[in-house]
N, C-alpha and C positions, 0 to 999 in steps of 0.2 A: 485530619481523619485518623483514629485511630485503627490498628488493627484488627479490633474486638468488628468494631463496622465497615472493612472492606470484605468488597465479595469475594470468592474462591471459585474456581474452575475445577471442575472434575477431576484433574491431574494435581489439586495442591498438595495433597498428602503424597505423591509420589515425588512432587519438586522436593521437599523436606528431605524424605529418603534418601536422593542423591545429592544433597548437600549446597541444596541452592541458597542462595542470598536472597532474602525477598525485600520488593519494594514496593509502595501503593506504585499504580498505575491505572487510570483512566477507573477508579473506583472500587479497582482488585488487588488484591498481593499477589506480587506478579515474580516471577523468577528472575533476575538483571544476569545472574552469572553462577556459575555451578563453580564444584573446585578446578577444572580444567583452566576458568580467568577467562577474561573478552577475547584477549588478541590472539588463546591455541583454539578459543570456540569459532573466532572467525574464520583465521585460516581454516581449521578443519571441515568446516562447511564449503570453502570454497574449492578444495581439496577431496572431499570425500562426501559424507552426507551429515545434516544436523538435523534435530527433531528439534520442533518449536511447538508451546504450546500457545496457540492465539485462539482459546474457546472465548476472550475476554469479549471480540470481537460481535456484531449481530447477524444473527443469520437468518433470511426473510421469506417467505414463501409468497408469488403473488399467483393466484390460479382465476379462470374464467377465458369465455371470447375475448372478451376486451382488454385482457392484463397487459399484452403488449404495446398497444395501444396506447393505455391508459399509463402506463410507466413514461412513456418517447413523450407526453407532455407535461414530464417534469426532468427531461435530460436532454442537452444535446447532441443525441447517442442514438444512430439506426436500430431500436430494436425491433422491430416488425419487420425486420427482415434478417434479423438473429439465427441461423441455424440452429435448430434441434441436435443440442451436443456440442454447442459452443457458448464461447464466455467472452463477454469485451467488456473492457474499463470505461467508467461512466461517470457524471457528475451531476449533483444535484445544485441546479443554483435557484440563486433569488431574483428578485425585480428588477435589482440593480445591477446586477449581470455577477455579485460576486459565487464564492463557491461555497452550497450550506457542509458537501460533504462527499469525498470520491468513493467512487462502490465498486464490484464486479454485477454482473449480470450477467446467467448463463441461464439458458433454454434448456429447461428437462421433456416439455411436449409441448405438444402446439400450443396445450393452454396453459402452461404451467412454467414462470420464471420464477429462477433459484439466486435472492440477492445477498452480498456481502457487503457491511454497512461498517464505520470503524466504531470500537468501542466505545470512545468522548462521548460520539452521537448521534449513537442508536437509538436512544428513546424517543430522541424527536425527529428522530427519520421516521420511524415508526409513527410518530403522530404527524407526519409531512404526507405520509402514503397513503393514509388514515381521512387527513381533513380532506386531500383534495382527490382521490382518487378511487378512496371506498366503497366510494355507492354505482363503483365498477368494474370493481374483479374482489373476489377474498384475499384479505389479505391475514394470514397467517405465521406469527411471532412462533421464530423456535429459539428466543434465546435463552428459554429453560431446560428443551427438551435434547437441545444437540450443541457437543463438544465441534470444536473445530484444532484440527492437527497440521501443520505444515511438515514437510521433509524435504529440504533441499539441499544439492550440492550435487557435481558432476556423477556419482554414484549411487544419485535417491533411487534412478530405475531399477538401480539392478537390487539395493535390498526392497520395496518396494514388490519387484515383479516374485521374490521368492513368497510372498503372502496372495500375490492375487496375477497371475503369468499377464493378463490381457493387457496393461496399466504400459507396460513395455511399448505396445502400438501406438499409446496416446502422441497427439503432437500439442506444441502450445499452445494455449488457450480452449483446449479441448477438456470438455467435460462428460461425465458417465452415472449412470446410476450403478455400484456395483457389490458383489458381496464380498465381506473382508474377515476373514473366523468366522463365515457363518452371519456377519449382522450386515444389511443393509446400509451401504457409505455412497455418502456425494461423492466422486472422487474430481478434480479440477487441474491439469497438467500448466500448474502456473502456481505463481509465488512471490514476494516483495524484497529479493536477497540480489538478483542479475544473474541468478542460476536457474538451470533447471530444476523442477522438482516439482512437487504434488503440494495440493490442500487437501484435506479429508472432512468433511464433516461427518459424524460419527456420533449414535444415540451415548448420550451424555454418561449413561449405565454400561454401558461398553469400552470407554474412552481410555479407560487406564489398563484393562487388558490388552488394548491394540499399540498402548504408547509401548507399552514393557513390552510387546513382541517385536516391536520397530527399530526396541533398544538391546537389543540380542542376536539384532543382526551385526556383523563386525565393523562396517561401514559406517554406523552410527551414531551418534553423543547428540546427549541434551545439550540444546542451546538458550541462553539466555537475551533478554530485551537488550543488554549493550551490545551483543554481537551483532543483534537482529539491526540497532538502528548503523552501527559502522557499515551492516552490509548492503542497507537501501542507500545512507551516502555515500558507495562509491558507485553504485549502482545509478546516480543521479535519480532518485524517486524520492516523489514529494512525501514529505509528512502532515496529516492535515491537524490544523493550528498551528501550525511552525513554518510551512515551506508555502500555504494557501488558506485562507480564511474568506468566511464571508464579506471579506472585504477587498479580495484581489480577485482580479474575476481567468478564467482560461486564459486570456490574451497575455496577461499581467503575469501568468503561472506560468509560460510558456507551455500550454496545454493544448493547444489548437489543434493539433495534429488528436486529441480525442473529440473532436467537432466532427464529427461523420461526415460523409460528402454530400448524403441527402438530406444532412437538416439545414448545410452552409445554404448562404442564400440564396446562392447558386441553383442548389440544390431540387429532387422532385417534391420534396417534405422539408421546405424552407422553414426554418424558426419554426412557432406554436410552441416555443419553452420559454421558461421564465427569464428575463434578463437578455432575450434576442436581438431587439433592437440596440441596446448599449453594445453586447459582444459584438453583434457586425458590423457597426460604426468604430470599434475598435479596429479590428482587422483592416477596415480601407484603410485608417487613420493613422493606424499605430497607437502607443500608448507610451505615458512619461517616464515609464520606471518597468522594466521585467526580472523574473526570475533568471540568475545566471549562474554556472560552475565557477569558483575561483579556487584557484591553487596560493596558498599563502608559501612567498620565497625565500620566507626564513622556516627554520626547525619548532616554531613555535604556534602550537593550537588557538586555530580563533573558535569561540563559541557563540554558540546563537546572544543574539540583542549588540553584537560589537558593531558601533558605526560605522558607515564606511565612507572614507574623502577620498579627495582626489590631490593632486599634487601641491595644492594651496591650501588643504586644509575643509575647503567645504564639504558641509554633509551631502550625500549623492547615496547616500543608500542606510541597507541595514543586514547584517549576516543573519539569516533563519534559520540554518542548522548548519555544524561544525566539528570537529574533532580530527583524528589521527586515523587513516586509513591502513590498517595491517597490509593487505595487498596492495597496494599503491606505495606505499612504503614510505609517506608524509604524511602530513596536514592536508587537510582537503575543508572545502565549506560549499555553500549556496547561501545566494541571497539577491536581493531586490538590489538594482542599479537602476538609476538613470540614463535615459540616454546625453549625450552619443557615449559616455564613458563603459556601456555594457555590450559593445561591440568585442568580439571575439579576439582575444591577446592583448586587449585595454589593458593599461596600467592602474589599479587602484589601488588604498592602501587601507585596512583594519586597523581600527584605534584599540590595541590592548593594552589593559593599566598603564595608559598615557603615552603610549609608543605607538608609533606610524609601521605597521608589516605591510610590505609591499606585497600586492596579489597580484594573479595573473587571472582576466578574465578567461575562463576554458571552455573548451565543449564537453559535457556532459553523454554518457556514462564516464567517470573517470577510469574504471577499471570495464571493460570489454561485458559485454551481456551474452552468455551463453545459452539462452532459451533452448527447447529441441524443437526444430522445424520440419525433421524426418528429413 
């Protein structure tokens, strides 16, 4: 894809301005890295605060009686009983219990949910919400009409509250309709970095006056996509296509823990989602292969597609995502293992250009999650 045909986001002429590198991404030219480099974007987000621009991302509107409703049977995720002002992580799966695509979902009124969908795929989340669920709440596409802004890092509140004081009360996963300069902003006290910090969704015509006031606070520097992905992998969050695909279902993504209590079978709203029967035969059952933290015990980075053996050589897995953790201060990865060898401090080993790196199976966040819980 050339340049001339990726899309841009509200903020590209201002990425340029500050001297960003750009790369396609999920369709867009996207920002990887400004002059500050991955590893002072990192730390300084983890540190202070970073602005990200993620308008690449979809952002969905579903309103009517029935939206909530009509969303919990294509998740399996309590939303009919979602508080007004809150937000949970959700997933859309298929037949076959895999995962089409993980979202947020947050309650602006009773009739009215505000979804976050990722970039790759939006358009056929959008025709997913469309074919099965349409002819039962409106459903309303703003991925023309509204930017989306993240600001995290232990000091998003406090530049953050100098534009809009309330944002300061928020706790995690809390969301608000509120006003920011004067415009109208989603605002969401949650973010994909293992910090605190805000999302903003923001009319698309406003987007670059609010970025440039964000970035005038002293607190804050543009971040780029390599900082953004080293901070979800130390933070242990999946990426979808790399860390979950429609072909690894929750059980397999170690994502159980987003199976609500009411939709488990258990549960008072057992299953009515797609791929119900395969997930909860998984769960009595277990499954042959899960998603796991490994710490590689040499100085040298595994990246995603590295095989992964075990002490004789055999295949027993695959690294999904990889790289070097600035705050961790190694090599870190995830990936698919085998059982028994994906039990927690297993020994396995990463085949890089023909060399056996011994890993340590780990528990996941590698680096602490500092959400605000009030």
């Amino acid at each position: 894809m050339t340049t001339e045909n990726l899309a841009k986001t509200a903020l590209h002429a201002l990425h340029l301005e500050l001297g960003a590198r750009m790369v396609p991404f999920a369709g867009y030219d996207m920002p990887v890295q400004y002059p500050l480099g991955v590893l002072k974007e990192h730390l300084h987000t983890r540190e202070q605060a970073g602005l990200f621009d993620v308008s690449h991302m979809g952002q969905i509107i579903l309103r009517g009686a029935q939206a909530a409703i009509a969303l919990e049977s294509l998740v399996p995720v309590d939303i009919v009983d979602l508080p007004v002002g809150m937000q949970r992580y959700a997933l859309f799966t298929n037949v076959e219990g895999g995962i089409l695509d993980d979202l947020m979902v947050a309650r602006l009124s009773e009739n009215e949910l505000f979804v976050v969908v990722n970039a790759a795929c939006k358009d056929q989340d959008l025709a997913h919400l469309v074919r099965h669920i349409g002819d039962r709440c409106v459903i309303e596409s703003l991925f023309k009409s509204r930017a989306l802004i993240a600001l995290q890092g232990p000091q998003a509140a406090q530049a953050l509250s100098r534009l809009a004081p309330d944002v300061a009360g928020m706790t995690f996963m809390q969301f608000t309709k509120l006003e920011l300069m004067g415009v109208d902003c989603y605002v969401s006290r949650s973010g994909y970095t293992g910090e605190d910090g805000y999302e903003i969704s923001v009319p698309v015509e406003h987007a670059e006056a609010l970025a440039r006031a964000l970035l005038e606070q002293p607190e804050v520097q543009p971040i780029g996509l390599g900082a953004r992905d080293s901070l979800r992998l130390e933070a242990g969050l999946c990426l979808y296509g790399h860390d979950m695909d429609q072909f690894t279902s929750p059980i397999e993504a170690s994502l159980a823990w987003a199976i609500s209590k009411a939709r488990r079978a258990d549960g008072v709203r057992a299953g009515g989602f797609p791929g119900d029967d395969m997930i909860f035969a998984q769960q009595q059952e277990g499954v042959v292969s899960k998603r796991v933290g490994l710490l590689p015990q040499e100085r040298i980075p595994v990246r995603e597609g590295a095989e992964i053996v075990d002490a004789e050589g055999t295949v027993i897995g695959q690294v999904t995502s990889g790289g070097f953790g600035p705050s961790l201060g190694g090599p870190l990865a995830m990936g698919y293992v085998k059982a028994p060898h994906n039990a927690l401090g297993s020994e396995v080993f990463a085949v890089v250009r023909g060399k056996q790196v011994p890993m340590l199976v780990a528990k996941t966040p590698f680096v602490p999650q500092r959400y605000y819980r009030g």
